[in-house]
N, C-alpha and C positions, 0 to 999 in steps of 0.2 A: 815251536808251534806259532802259526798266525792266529792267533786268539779271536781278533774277530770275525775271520774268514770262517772258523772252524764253530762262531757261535751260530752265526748264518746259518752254516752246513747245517749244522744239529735241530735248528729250528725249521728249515726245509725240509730233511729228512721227516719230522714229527708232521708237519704241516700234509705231506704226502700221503700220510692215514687219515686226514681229516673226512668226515659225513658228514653232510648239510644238516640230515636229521639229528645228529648226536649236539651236534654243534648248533638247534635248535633248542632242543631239548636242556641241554647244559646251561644254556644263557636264562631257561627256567630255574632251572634247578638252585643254580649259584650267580646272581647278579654278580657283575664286578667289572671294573674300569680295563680290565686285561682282556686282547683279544680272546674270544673264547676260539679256536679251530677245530672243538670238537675230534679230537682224536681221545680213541679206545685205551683205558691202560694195556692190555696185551700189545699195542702196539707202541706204544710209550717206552714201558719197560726193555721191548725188544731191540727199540732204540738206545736204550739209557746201556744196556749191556753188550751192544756194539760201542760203544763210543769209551765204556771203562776199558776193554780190551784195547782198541788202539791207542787210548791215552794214559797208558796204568806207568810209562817213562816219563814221562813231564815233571817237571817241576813243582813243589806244592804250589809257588807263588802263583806260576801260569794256569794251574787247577783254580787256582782261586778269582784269579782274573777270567777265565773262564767262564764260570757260574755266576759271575756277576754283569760279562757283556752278555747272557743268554737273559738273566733277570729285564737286563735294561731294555731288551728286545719284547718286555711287556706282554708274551701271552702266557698263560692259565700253564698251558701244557709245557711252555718250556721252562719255567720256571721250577714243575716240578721235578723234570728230569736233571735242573739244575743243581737242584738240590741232592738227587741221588747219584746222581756221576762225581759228584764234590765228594760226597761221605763215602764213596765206596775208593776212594783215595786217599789210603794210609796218613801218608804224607801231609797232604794236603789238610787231614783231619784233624789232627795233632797240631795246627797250628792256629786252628779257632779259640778266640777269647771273645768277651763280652762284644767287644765295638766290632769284634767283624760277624758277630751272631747279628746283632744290630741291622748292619747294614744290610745281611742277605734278606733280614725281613721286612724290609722297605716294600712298601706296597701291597702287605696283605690286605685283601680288602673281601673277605669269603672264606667259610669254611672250609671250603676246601686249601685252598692256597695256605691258612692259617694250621690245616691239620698235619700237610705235604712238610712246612716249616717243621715243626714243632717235632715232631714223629722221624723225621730222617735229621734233621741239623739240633735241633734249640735242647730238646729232651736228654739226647746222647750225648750233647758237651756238657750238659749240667749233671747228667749221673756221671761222664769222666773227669769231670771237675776243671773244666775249662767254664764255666759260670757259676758264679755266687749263687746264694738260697737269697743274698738280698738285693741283686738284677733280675729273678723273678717275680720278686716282692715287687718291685718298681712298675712289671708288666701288670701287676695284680690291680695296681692302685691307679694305671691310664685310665685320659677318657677317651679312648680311644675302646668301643668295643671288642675290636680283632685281636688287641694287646692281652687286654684283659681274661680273652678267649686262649691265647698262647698261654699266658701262664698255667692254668689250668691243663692245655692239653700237654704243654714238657712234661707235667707226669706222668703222661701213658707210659712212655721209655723206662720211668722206672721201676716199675710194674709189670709191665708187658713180657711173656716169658718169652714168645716171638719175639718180640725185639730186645732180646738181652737184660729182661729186667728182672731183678732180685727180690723185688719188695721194699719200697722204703714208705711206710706208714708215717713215718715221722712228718717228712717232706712234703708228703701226700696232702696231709689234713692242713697242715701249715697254709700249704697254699690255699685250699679247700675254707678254711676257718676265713680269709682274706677276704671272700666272696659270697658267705653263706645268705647275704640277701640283697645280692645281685640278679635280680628275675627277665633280664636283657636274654631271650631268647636263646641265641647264642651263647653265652657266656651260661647260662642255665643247662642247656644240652653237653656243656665242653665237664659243667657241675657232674652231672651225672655220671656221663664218661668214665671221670678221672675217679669217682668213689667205687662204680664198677668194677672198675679194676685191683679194686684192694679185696673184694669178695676173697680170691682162695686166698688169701695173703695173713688177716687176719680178722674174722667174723665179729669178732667181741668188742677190740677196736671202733668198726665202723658203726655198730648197733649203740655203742656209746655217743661216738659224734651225731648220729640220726636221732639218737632221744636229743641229745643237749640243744642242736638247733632245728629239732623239729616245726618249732612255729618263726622261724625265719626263711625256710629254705623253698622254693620255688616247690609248685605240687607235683610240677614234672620229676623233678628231682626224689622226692619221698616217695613217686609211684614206682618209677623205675628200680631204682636204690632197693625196694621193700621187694619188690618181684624176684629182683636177682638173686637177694640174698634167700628167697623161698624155692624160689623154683630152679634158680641158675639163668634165667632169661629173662631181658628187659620188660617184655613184652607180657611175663606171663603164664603164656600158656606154652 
């Protein structure tokens, strides 16, 4: 494979569903240093699942090198596809540790880009145990808010019953506890998230962690948190 020929291609292809309006709207949505081109995930993905098909014989190295010339080509949308053409590569999967998790996440600078990370790469090496509990400690404790926002959202993965997650409560709060009054917006919403998702997992558990830092934790956090666990929805109603 010509690796940078084929990150081009990949970034063209995505660029060729771009809308002005989406790609207006987006630059609202999620500031960030990365071209936004405003392409749709339906059309994203449909790229992302042409492009596993004809490169599911490569090499893991070349998969690797791959998703790292489509990162360095710095837009929003290829990066995410970077990320899921990479993990849906066996091979390729199986060879992530800490310093190449690292390096894929060079540049998050938006929740989105941080949730795209975290949710298809950072999460699923840390429940297959290709990262330590104490390299997301490290994410926990940046000053860097997008870091601090990743630690928090690798636990959706191991939760998440869509994305292969089990329940790991332990892990959960661990990280959770690191951050309980951190009120950085971001890093608040990434809070809430990651306690949401222990609802079916274990009720008594999290009712315990909500009393003990109930006057630390962000109000977003104890609104959301108390809803879910009442009604099943963030929201409520």
């Amino acid at each position: 494979m010509n690796v940078a020929a084929t990150a081009r291609q990949i970034v063209a292809r995505l660029r060729a569903g771009s809308s002005a309006a989406r790609k207006a709207a987006t630059a609202n949505y999620f500031p960030s240093a990365q071209e936004i081109m405003g392409v749709s995930t339906p059309h994203m993905r449909g790229v992302v699942r042409e492009f596993r098909k004809t490169l599911k014989e490569e090499s893991a190295a070349d998969m690797l090198a791959l998703a790292n010339a489509i990162i360095d080509q710095n837009t929003l949308e290829g990066r995410q596809a970077a990320y899921e053409i990479l993990m849906g590569h066996k091979a390729a999967r199986e060879t992530l540790d800490a310093s190449i998790v690292r390096h894929l996440g060079r540049g998050i600078d938006n929740w989105a880009s941080v949730d795209g990370f975290c949710c298809h790469v950072a999460g699923r090496v840390w429940r297959d145990g290709g990262l330590s509990d104490a390299e997301i400690a490290k994410w926990a404790r940046s000053k860097d808010r997008w870091w601090r926002r990743a630690a928090l959202v690798a636990t959706v993965p191991l939760n998440t019953k869509s994305k292969g997650g089990k329940g790991d409560i332990k892990r959960t709060l661990a990280v959770c506890e690191m951050l309980v009054a951190d009120h950085d917006d971001m890093v608040a919403k990434a809070m809430s998230w990651a306690l949401r998702e222990l609802v079916p997992w274990d009720q008594k558990a999290l009712r315990a962690f909500m009393k003990t830092h109930e006057t630390a934790l962000a109000k977003r956090v104890l609104r959301e948190v108390s809803n879910k666990l009442r009604t099943g929805r963030k929201s409520g109603q």
